[in-house]
C-alpha angles and dihedrals in degrees: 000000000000116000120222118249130174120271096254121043117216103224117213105192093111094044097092138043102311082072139344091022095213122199125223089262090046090046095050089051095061107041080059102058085042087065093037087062100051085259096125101154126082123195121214136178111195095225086062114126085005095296094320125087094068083060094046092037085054089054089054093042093051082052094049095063086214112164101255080216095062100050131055123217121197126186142154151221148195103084113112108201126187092221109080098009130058094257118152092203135006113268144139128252118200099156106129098258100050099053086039072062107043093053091050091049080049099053087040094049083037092048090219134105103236145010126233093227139357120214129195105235096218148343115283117206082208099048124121118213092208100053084050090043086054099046089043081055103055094036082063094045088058096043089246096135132012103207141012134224154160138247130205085348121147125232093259092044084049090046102053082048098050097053090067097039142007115268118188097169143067124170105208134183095242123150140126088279104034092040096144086115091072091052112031090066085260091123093029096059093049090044092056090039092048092237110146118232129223128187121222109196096031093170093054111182104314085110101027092052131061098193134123090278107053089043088052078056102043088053103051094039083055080067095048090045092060086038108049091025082227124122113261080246096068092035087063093047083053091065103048088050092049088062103100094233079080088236111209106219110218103211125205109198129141089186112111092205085045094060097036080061098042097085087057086072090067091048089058122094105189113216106249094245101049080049084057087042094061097046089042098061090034080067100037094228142065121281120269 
C-alpha cells in the first residue's frame, strides 16, 4: 500500500519549542491554512521539540475539529535523544519493541489511532531487518499504522531492509544545495524500487549561507523570479518536483504567505534549461 499524501508535506519540526514555539490556538491556525492550501499531510519525529511538540501539536489538532480522514500524518521513530528522555548517551533503538512502543507513545502524544506512515529516523549499525520487519508487521495488523518508510537511509541499508518488508518511503536530504542524491544512485535506486522519495530541507542553504555558492544562486534566482513572477523559494521547490523520482518537499514554514504560495510550486514547470541552470551554478561549473 502507499498512501496518498499532498504534494507538498508541512514539516513541523520547527512548530514546538526547538523554534517557533507555537501554542494550541497558533498551531490550530495553521494546520488550518495548510489544508486550506491543498498541504494535508503533516510530518513528525518523535524526538521534535525533545519529545514534545507531537503531543502539543495533538492537543491542537483535538481543538481544530479537522476530520482525522482528510489529513495524513507522518512521524518517525528510532533516535534516542538525552534531552527529554533518561538517556545516558545519544543512540538509536530499532528492536521490535521498542519501535511497537514508540508508535503507541506517537498515536497517544498525536491523539489519533493510526499514522499514515511510519518512518525509521535514521539508519542503526545494530539494527536487525527481521525484528523491524516483524513490529512493522504487527503495527499493520492492528491498523496502527497504514504505510512504512525510511529516513536519511542508503540504497544498501534500504535494501537489507526491503528484503524482509515493504518500504515505500524514504525522507532524503535533497535540495539545490545539497543535490548528492541525484548522483550517488540514492534516487536512482527509489526510482527503480518504486519508494517515493521526500526532502526534508528543500530549501537547503541557499537562505541560511551567505558563500560563494548561495550568492551564484540568489543571483541567478533574482533572474527566474522576474522570469517566471514566482518567489526564489518556490523556484527552488520547482526544482526538486521536476526530478523524475517525483520527490515530495517537506516544508517547514511557519509563514502563512509562504504556505498560501507552496503549491505554486507544483503548478511550475521549470523550463529544462533554467532547471540546468540551478544545479549548474550549485556546483560552480558546467555540468559533466
Amino acid at each position: 500500500m502507499k498512501t496518498q499524501l499532498s504534494p507538498i508535506i508541512a514539516g513541523t519540526m520547527n512548530w514546538g519549542i526547538w523554534d517557533k514555539k507555537l501554542n494550541t490556538a497558533q498551531m490550530e491556525h495553521l494546520m488550518h491554512i495548510c489544508i486550506e492550501n491543498k498541504i494535508t499531510t503533516f510530518d513528525h519525529a518523535d524526538i521534535y521539540g525533545d519529545y514534545t511538540t507531537e503531543s502539543d501539536f495533538g492537543k491542537a489538532l483535538k481543538n481544530s475539529k479537522i476530520d482525522r480522514k482528510t489529513i495524513q500524518l507522518i512521524s518517525k521513530c528510532g533516535i534516542q535523544h538525552t534531552r527529554g528522555r533518561d538517556n545516558k548517551i545519544k543512540h538509536y533503538d530499532y528492536s521490535k519493541n521498542y519501535i511497537i512502543w514508540s508508535v503507541e507513545n506517537s498515536l497517544k502524544n498525536l491523539q489519533t489511532d493510526y499514522l499514515d506512515v511510519l518512518l525509521l529516523h535514521r539508519p542503526s549499525p545494530l539494527m536487525v531487518a527481521d525484528e523491524i520487519a516483524e513490529a512493522v508487521d504487527q503495527l499493520q495488523k492492528e491498523g496502527k499504522i497504514l504505510d512504512f518508510g525510511l529516513s536519511n537511509f542508503t540504497p544498501s541499508q534500504t535494501e537489507l531492509i526491503r528484503q524482509k518488508t515493504a518500504v515505500n518511503y524514504n525522507q532524503i536530504q535533497f535540495s539545490a544545495t545539497h543535490h548528492e542524491a541525484m548522483l550517488d544512485g540514492s534516487l536512482d535506486y527509489m526510482q527503480l524500487h518504486q519508494i517515493r522519495p521526500m526532502s526534508w530541507n528543500p530549501l537547503g542553504t541557499v537562505f541560511r549561507e551567505d558563500i560563494e555558492q548561495t550568492r551564484r544562486l540568489k543571483k541567478l534566482l533574482a533572474q527566474l523570479v522576474e522570469k517566471y513572477g514566482l518567489g526564489s523559494d518556490t523556484i527552488l521547490l520547482a526544482w526538486i518536483l521536476k526530478h523524475p523520482a517525483k520527490v515530495i518537499p517537506v516544508a517547514g514554514t511557519v509563514n502563512i504567505a509562504r504556505i498560501q504560495a507552496l503549491m505554486k510550486a507544483v503548478e511550475l514547470n521549470l523550463e529544462q534549461e533554467d532547471w540546468f541552470a540551478i544545479w549548474t551554478e550549485s556546483m560552480g561549473n558546467k555540468v559533466p
